[in-house]
C-alpha positions as CSV (number, residue, x, y, z in Angstrom):
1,X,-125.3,-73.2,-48.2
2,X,-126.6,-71.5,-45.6
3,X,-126.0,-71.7,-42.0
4,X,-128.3,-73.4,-39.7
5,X,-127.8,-70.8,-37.1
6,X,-128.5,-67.8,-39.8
7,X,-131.4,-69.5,-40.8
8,X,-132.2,-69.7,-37.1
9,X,-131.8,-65.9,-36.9
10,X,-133.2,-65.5,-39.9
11,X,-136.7,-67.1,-38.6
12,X,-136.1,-65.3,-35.6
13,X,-136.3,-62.2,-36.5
14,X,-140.2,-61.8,-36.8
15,X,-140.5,-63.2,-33.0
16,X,-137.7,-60.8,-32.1
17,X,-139.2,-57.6,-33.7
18,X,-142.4,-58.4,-32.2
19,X,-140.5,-58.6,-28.9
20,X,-138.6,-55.0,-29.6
21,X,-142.1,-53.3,-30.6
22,X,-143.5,-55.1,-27.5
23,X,-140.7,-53.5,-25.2
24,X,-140.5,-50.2,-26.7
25,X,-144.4,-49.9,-26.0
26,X,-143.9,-51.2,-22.6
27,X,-141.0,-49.0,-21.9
28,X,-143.3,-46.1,-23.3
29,X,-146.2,-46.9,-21.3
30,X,-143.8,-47.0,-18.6
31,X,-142.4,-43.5,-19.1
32,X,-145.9,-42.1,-19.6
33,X,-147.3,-43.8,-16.4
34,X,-143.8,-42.4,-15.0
35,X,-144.3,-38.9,-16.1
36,X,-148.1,-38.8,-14.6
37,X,-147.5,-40.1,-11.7
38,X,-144.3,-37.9,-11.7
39,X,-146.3,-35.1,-12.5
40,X,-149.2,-36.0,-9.7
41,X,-146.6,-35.9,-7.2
42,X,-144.6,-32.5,-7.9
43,X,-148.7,-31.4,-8.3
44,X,-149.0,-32.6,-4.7
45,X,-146.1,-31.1,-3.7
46,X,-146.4,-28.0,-5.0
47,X,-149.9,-27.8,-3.7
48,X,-148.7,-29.0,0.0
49,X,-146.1,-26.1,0.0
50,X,-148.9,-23.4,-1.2
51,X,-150.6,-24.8,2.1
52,X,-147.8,-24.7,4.0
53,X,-147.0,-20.8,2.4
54,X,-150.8,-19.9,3.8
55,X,-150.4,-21.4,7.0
56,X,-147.0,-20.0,7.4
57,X,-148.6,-16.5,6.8
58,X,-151.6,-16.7,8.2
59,X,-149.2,-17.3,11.3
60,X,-147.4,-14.7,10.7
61,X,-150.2,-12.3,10.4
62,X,-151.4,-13.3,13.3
63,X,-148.1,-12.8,14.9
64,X,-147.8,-9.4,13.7
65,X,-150.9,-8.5,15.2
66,X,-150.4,-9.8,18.3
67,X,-147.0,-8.5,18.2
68,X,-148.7,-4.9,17.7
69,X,-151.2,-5.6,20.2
70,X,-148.2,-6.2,22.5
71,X,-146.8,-3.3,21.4
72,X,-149.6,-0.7,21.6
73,X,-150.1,-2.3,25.2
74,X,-146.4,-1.7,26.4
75,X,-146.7,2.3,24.7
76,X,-150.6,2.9,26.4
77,X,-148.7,1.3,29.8
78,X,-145.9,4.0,29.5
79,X,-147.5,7.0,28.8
80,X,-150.3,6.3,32.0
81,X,-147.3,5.6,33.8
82,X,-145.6,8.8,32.5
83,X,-149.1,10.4,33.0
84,X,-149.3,9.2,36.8
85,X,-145.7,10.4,37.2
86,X,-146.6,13.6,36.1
87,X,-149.7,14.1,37.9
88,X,-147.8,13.0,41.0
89,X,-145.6,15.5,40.9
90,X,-148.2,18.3,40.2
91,X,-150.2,16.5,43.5
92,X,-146.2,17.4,45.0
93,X,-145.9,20.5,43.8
94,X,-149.2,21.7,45.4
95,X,-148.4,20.4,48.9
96,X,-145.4,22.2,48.9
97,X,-146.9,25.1,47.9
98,X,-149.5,24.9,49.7
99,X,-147.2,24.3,52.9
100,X,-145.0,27.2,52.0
101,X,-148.4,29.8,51.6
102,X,-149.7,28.3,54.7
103,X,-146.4,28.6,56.9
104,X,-146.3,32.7,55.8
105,X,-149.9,33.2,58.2
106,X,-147.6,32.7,60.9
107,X,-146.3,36.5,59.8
108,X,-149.8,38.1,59.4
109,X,-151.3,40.5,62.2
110,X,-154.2,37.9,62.8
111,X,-152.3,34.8,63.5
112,X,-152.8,35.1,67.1
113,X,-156.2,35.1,66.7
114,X,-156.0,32.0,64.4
115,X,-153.8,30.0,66.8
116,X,-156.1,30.7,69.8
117,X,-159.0,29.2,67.3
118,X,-156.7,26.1,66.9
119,X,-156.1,25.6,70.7
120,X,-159.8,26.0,71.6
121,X,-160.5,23.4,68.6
122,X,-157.9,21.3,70.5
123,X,-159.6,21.5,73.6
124,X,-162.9,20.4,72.0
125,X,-160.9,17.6,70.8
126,X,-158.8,16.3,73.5
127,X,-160.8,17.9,76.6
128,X,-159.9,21.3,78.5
129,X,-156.8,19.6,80.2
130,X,-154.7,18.9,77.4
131,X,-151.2,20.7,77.2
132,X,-151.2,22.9,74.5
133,X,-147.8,23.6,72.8
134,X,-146.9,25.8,69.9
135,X,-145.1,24.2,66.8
136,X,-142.1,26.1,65.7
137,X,-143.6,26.0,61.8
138,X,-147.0,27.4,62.8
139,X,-150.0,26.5,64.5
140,X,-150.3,24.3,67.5
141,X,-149.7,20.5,69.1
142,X,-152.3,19.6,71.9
143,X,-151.4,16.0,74.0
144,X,-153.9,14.4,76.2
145,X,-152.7,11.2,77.9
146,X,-152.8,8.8,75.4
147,X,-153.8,11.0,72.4
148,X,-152.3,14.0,70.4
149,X,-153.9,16.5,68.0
150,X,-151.5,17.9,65.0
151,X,-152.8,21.2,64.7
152,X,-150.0,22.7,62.9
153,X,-150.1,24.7,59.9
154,X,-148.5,21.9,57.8
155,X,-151.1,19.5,59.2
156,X,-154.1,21.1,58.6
157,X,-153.2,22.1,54.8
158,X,-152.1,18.4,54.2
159,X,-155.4,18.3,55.6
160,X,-157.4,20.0,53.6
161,X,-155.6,18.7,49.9
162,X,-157.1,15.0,51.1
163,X,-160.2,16.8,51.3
164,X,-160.1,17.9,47.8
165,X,-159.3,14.4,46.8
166,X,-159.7,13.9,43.0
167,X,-161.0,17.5,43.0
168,X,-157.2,18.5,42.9
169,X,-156.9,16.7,39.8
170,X,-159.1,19.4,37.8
171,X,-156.5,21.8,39.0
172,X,-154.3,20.3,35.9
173,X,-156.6,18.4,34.4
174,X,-157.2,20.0,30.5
């Protein structure tokens, strides 16, 4: 005889196939719709970090160049400083120089002459009662109350270099 319970199973087993077959496709709808949507996101993802790659160097292009901007700024500072520098000290060079050339007239024959020049050019200056003194490096010194005139030898070739102005630059100038 047969059991009722395996004849249960028994007409069961249609239902429960259909049920399987119904679960397996669900399940493998469900790991297809996984996998897209799986596959949508890594595509998003990956495509978010490419744009995030760009943007990162775009940015650091653009930091590069203004880094080298920076940097060809700081170099073209230095050398004009290091250009002034130099040029200063050629400017220093020629007042001493100059000074040193100028101070040796006191030793020529015609330096009286010179000097009397310079106290009559004081006079003019200062009016015929200023004192008159001679400076020990050359040349002359002339005080009126209230006002002086430096005629020295130093004086007037300090003088005549701020004449020249940016004239003295084309004495080194290329």
């Amino acid at each position: 005889m047969r059991h009722p319970a395996h004849a249960a199973d028994s007409a069961l087993e249609p239902v429960r196939e259909r049920l399987l077959r119904s679960a397996r496709a669900d399940a493998e709808e469900l790991l297809a719709r996984t996998d897209r949507e799986t596959e949508a996101l890594l595509e998003g993802a990956r495509a978010q970090a490419a744009a995030i790659l760009e943007d990162a160097r775009r940015q650091g292009e653009a930091d590069a160049a203004q880094g080298r901007a920076a940097g060809l700024t700081r170099v073209r500072r230095t050398i004009r400083a290091r250009e002034l520098d130099i040029r200063r000290q050629a400017y220093e060079e020629l007042g001493r120089s100059t000074a040193e050339r100028v101070g040796g007239l006191r030793h020529r024959p015609d330096y009286p002459a010179m000097r009397d020049r310079l106290a009559r050019r004081a006079r003019q200056l200062l009016g015929p009662d200023c004192e008159i003194a001679e400076h020990p490096s050359g040349g002359i010194v002339a005080r009126a109350p209230g006002r002086r005139a430096d005629c020295t030898l130093d004086a007037l070739a300090a003088r005549a270099l701020d004449r020249l102005g940016a004239e003295t630059e084309t004495l080194w100038a290329p």
